[in-house]
DRENFI-840949 format. One line per field, with one value per residue (C-alpha): residue number from 0; x, z, y; residue in three letters. Coordinates in Angstrom, 1 decimal. Example, Ala and Ser with C-alpha at 12.3 -4.5 7.8 and 13.67 -1.06 7.14 Angstrom:
// DRENFI-840949
num	0_1
u	12.3_13.7
w	7.8_7.1
v	-4.5_-1.1
residu	ALA_SER
***
This chain:
// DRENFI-840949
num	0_1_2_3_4_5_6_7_8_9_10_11_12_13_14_15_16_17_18_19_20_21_22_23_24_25_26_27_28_29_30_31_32_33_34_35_36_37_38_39_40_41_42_43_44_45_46_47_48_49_50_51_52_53_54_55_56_57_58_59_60_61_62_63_64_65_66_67_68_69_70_71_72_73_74_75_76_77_78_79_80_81_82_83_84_85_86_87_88_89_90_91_92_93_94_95_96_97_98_99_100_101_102_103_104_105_106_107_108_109_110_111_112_113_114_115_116_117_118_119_120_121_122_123_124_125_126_127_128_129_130_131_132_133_134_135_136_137_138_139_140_141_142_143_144_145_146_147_148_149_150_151_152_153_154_155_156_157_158_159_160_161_162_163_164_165_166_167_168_169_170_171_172_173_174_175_176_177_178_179_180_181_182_183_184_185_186_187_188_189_190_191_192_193_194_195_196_197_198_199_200_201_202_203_204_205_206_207_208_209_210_211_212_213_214_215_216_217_218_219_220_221_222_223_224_225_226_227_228_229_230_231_232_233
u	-215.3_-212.6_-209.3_-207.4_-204.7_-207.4_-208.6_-205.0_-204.9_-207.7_-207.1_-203.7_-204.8_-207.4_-204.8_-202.5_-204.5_-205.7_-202.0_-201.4_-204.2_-202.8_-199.3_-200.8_-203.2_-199.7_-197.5_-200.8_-200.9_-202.8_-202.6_-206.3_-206.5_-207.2_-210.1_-207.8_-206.0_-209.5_-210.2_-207.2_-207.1_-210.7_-209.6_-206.8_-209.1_-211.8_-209.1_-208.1_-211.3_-212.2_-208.3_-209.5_-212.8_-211.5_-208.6_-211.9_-212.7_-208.9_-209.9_-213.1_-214.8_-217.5_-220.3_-218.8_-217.1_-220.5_-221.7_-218.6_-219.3_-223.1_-222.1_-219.6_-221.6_-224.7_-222.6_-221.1_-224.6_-225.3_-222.3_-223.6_-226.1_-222.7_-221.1_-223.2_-224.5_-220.5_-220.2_-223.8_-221.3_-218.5_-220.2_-222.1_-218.8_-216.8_-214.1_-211.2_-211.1_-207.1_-208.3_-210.9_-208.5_-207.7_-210.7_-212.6_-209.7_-210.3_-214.0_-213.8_-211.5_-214.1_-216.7_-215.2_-214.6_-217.9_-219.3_-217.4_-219.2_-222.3_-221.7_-220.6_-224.2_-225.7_-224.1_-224.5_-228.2_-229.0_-227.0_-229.4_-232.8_-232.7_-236.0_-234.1_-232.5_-236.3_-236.2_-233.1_-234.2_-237.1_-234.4_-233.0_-235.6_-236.7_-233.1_-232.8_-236.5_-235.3_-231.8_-233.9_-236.6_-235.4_-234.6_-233.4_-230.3_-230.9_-233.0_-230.1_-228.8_-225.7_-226.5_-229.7_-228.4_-229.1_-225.1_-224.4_-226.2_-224.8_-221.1_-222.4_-223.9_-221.0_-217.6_-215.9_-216.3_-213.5_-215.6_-212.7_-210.7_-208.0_-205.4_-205.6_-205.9_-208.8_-207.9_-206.7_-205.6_-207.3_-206.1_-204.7_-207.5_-209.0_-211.7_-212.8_-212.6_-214.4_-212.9_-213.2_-217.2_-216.9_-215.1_-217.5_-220.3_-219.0_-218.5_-221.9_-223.7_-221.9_-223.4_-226.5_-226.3_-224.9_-228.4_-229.6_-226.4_-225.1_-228.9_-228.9_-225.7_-226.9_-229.8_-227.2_-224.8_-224.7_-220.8_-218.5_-216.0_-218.1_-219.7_-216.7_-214.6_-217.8_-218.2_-214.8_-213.6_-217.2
w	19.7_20.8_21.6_24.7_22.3_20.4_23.7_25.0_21.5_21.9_25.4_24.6_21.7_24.1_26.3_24.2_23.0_26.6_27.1_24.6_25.4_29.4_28.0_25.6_28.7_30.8_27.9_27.1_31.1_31.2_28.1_25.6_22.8_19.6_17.2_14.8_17.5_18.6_15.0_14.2_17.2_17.0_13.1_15.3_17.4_14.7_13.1_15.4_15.7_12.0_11.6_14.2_12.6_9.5_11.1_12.8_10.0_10.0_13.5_14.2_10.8_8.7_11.3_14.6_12.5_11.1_14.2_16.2_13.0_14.0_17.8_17.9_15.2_17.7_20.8_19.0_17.8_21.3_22.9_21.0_24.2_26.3_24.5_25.4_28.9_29.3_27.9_30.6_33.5_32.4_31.8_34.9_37.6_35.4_34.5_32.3_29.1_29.8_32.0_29.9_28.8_31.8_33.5_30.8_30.5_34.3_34.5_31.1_32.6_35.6_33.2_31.4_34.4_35.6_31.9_31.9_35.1_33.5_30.4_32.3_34.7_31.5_29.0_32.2_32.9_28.4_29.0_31.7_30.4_26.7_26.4_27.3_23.8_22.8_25.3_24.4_21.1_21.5_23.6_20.5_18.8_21.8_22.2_18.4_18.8_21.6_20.0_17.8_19.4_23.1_24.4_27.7_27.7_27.3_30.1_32.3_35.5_37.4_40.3_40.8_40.0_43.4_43.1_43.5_46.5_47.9_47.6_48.8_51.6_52.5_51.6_52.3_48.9_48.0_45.4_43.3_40.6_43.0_40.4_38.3_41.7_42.9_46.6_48.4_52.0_53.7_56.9_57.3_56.2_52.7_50.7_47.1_44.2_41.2_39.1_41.6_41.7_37.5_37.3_39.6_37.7_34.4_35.7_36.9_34.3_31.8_33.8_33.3_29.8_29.9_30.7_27.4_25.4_26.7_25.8_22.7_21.8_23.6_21.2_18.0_19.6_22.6_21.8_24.8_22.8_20.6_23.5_25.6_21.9_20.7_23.7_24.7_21.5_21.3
v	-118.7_-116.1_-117.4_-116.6_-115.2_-113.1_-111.7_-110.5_-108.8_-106.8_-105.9_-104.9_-102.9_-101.0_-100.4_-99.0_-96.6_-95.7_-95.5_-93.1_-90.9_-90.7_-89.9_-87.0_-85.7_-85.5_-83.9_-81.5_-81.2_-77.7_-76.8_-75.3_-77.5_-75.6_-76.7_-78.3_-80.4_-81.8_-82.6_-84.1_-86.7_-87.4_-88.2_-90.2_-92.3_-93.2_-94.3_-96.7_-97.8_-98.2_-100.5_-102.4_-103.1_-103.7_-105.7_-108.3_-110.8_-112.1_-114.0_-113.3_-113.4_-111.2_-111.4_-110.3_-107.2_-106.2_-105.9_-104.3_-101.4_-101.3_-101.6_-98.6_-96.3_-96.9_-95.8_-93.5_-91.2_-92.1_-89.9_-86.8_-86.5_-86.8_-84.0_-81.5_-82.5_-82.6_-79.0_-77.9_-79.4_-77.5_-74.2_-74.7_-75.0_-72.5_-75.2_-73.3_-74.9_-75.9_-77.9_-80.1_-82.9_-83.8_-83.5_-85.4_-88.0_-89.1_-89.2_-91.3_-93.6_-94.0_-94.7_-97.2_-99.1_-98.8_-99.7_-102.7_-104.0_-103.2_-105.4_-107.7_-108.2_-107.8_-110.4_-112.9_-111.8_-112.2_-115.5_-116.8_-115.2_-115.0_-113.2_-110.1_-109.7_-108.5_-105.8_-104.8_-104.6_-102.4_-100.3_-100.0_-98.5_-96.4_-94.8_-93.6_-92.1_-90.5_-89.3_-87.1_-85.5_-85.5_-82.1_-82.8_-81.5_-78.2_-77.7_-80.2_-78.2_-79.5_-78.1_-79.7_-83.5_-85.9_-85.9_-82.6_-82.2_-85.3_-84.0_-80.6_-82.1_-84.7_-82.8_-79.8_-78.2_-75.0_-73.5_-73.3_-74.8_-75.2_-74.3_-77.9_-79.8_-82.1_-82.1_-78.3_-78.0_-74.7_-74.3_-77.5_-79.0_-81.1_-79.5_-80.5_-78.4_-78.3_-80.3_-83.1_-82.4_-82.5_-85.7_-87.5_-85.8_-86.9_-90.3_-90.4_-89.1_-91.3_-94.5_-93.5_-92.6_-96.3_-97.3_-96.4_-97.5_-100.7_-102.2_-100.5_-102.4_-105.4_-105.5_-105.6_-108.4_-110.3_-110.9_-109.9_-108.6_-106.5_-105.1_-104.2_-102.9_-100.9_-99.1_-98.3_-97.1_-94.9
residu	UNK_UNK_UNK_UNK_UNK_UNK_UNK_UNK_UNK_UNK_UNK_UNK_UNK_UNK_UNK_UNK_UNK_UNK_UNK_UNK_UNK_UNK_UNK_UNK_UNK_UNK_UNK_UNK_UNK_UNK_UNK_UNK_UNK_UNK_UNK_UNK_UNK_UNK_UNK_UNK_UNK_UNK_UNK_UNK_UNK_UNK_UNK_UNK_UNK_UNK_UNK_UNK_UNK_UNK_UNK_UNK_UNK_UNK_UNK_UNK_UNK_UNK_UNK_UNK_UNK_UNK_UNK_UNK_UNK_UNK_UNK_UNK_UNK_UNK_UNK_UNK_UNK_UNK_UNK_UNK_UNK_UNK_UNK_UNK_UNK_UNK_UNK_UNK_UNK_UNK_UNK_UNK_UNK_UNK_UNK_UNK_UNK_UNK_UNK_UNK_UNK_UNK_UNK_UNK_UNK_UNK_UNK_UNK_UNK_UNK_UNK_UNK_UNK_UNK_UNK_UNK_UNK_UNK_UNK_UNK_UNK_UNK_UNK_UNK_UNK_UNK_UNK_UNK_UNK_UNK_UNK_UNK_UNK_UNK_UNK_UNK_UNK_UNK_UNK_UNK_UNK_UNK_UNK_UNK_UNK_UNK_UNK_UNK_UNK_UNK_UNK_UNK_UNK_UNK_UNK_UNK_UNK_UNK_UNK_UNK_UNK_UNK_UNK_UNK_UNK_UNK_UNK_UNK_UNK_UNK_UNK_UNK_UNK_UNK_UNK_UNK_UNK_UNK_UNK_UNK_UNK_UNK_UNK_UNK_UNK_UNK_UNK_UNK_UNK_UNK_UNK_UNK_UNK_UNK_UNK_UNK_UNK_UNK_UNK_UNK_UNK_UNK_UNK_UNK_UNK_UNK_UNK_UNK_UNK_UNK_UNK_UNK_UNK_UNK_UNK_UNK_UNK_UNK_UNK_UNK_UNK_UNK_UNK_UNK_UNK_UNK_UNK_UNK_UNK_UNK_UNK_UNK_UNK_UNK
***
């Protein structure tokens, strides 16, 4: 059992590093990130997430940190799909590539939050109906089958997403990047830009990809804190 003090840990941990990566999005504000810089914080944050693996068994013991391992690899392979729906999106509204960490930053943050309320109907659903664990099981199995012979996002169009059309057909949309903003006034009045339709597209699209993952990890643990740890640091 997790202790209250265990629990602020990890939540301060998380934080911190969510912390850090708001700070470096501000400090990088507008700035192309070079391929070395995006290898050498991805290095960063699977580094963090490898210590605090490895960092488990000293209060939560040998089990729980074999499956935060087998949690976060899952959701990791599972984010490769992410990647390149992510890079469709950005190709598709034009985004310049300075803008990327920003934009990704905020639709991540959206998705976590949204992830987290998913886990949490879900651990309370497997709590009440125990028979789910099997289904989440052959979830499992389904999703990796799927990881390697699914094609779909190559043939994935932005523009045709029920989302899309619903902004389109709701809000004033400016067509442009709006120089960095989300929001532009045009004669006196709000319109959208494109990086506000990405981040609620990337939001979006990363809860339903959630529909595959949070199972898949579901079917490995049904421990709240290797759930909420494996997919936030994935």
């Amino acid at each position: 059992m997790i202790s209250n003090s265990e629990w602020i840990f990890t939540i301060a941990f998380l934080a911190a590093v969510i912390i850090f990566d708001l700070t470096l999005a501000i400090i990088r504000r507008n700035k192309q990130t070079s391929f070395l810089e995006a290898l050498s914080w991805t290095a960063l944050y699977i580094g963090a997430a490898i210590g605090f693996g490895i960092f488990m068994p000293h209060w939560t013991g040998e089990i729980m940190q074999k499956e935060f391992f087998a949690g976060w690899l899952t959701e990791y392979a599972l984010s490769v799909d992410n990647i390149f729906v992510f890079i469709l999106i950005f190709n598709a509204f034009k985004v310049n590539e300075k803008y990327y960490p920003r934009v990704l930053l905020v639709g991540i943050l959206m998705a976590i939050v949204f992830r987290v309320l998913f886990i949490i109907v879900g651990v309370a659903l497997v709590e009440q109906f125990h028979w789910l664990l099997y289904i989440f099981g052959i979830f499992l199995l389904y999703t990796g089958f799927k990881m390697f012979t699914s094609n779909e996002s190559e043939e994935f169009d932005p523009h045709d997403t029920a989302i899309y059309r619903f902004l389109k057909k709701y809000l004033p949309l400016s067509g442009t990047d709006g120089n960095g903003k989300y929001v532009v006034r045009v004669n006196g009045k709000p319109q959208y830009t494109t990086l506000f339709v990405v981040v609620v597209l990337l939001a979006v699209i990363d809860l339903v990809f959630a529909l595959d993952s949070i199972p898949a990890v579901m079917g490995i643990s049904t421990d709240k804190l290797v759930i909420y740890t494996s997919n936030i640091f994935a």
